[in-house]
Backbone as CSV, one residue per row, in Angstrom:
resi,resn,N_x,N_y,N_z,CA_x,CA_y,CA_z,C_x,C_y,C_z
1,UNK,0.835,-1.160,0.000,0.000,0.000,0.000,0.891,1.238,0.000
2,UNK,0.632,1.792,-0.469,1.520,3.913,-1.049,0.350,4.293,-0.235
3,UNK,1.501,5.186,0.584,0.581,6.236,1.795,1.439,7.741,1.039
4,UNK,0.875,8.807,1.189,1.279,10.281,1.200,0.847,11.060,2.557
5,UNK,1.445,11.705,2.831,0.424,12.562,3.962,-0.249,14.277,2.998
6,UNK,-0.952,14.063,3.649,-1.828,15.493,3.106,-1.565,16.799,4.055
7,UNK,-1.209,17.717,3.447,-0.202,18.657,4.282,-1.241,20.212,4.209
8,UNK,-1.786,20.931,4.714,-2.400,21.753,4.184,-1.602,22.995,5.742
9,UNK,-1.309,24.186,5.098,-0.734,25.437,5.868,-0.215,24.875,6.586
10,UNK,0.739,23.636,6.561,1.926,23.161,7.183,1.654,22.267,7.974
11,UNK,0.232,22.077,8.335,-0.297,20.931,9.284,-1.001,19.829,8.441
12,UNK,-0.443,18.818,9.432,-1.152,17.369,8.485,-2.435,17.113,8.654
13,UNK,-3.095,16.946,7.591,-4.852,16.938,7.269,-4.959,15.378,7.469
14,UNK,-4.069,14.590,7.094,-4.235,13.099,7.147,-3.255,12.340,6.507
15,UNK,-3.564,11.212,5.783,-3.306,10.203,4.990,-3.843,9.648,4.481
16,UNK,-3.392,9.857,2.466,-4.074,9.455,2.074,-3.273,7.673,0.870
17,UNK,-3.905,6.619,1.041,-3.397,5.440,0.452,-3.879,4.994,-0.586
18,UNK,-3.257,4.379,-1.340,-3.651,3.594,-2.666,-3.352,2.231,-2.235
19,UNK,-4.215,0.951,-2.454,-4.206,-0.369,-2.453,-4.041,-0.453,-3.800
20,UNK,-2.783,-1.152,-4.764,-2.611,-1.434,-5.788,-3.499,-2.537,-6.316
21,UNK,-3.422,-3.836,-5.055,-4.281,-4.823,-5.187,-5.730,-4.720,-5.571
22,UNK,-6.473,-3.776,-4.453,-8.106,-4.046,-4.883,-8.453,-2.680,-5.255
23,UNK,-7.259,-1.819,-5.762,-7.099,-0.570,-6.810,-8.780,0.355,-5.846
24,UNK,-8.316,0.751,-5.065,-8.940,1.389,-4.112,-8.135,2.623,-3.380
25,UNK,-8.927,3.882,-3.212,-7.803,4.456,-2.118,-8.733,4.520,-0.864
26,UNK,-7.980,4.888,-0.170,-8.056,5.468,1.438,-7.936,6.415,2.247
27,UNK,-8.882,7.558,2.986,-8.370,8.800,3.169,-8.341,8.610,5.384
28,UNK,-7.310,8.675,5.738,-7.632,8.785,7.174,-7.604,10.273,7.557
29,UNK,-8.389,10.870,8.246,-8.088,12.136,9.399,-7.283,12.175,10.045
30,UNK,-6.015,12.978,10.523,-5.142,13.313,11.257,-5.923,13.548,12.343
31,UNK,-6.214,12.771,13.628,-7.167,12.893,14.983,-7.047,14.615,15.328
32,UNK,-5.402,15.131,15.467,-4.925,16.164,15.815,-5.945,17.460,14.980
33,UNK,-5.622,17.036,13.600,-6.520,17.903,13.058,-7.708,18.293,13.204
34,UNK,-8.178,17.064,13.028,-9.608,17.306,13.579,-9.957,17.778,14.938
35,UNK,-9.264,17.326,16.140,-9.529,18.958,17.015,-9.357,19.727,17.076
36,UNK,-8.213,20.076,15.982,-7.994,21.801,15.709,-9.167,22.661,15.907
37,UNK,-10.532,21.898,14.537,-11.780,22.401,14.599,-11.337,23.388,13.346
38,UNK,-11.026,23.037,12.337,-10.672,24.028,11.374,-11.403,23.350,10.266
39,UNK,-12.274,23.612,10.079,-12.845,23.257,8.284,-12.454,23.627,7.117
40,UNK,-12.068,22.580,6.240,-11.823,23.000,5.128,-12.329,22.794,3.969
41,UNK,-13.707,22.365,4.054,-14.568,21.492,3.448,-15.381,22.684,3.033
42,UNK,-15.571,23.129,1.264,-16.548,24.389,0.882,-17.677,24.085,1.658
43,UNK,-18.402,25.241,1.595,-20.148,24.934,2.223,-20.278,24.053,1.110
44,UNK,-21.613,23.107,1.211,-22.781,22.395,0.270,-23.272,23.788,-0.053
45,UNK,-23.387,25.239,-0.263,-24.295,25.602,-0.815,-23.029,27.282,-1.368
46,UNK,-21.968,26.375,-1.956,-20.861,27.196,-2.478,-21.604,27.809,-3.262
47,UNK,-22.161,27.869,-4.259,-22.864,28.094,-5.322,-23.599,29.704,-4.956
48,UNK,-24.171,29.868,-4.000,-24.830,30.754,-3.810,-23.552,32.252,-3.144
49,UNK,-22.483,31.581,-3.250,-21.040,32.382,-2.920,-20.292,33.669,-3.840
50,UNK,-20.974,32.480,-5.510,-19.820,32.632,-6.469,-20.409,34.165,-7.065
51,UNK,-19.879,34.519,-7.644,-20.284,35.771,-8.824,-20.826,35.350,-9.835
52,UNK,-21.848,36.196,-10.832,-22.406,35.343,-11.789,-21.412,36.503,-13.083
């Protein structure tokens, strides 16, 4: 399995893996991160954000 870590403003967001075998990936949460409490995930309702 190929792991990368996911690096975002210098802190690790997670890890993310490729299974060559059952050609699948894998994304884990960095626990740490996630109590940061920092979202980085657009709203569901980006759309109403943008400029037309």
């Amino acid at each position: 399995m190929e792991t990368i870590k996911v690096i975002l403003w210098g802190r690790e967001v997670g890890r993310l893996m490729w299974d060559r075998r059952k050609k699948n990936s894998y994304f884990t949460l960095n626990p740490d991160f996630k109590k940061s409490g920092w979202d980085i995930a657009p709203p569901a309702n980006a759309d109403k954000f943008t400029k037309s």
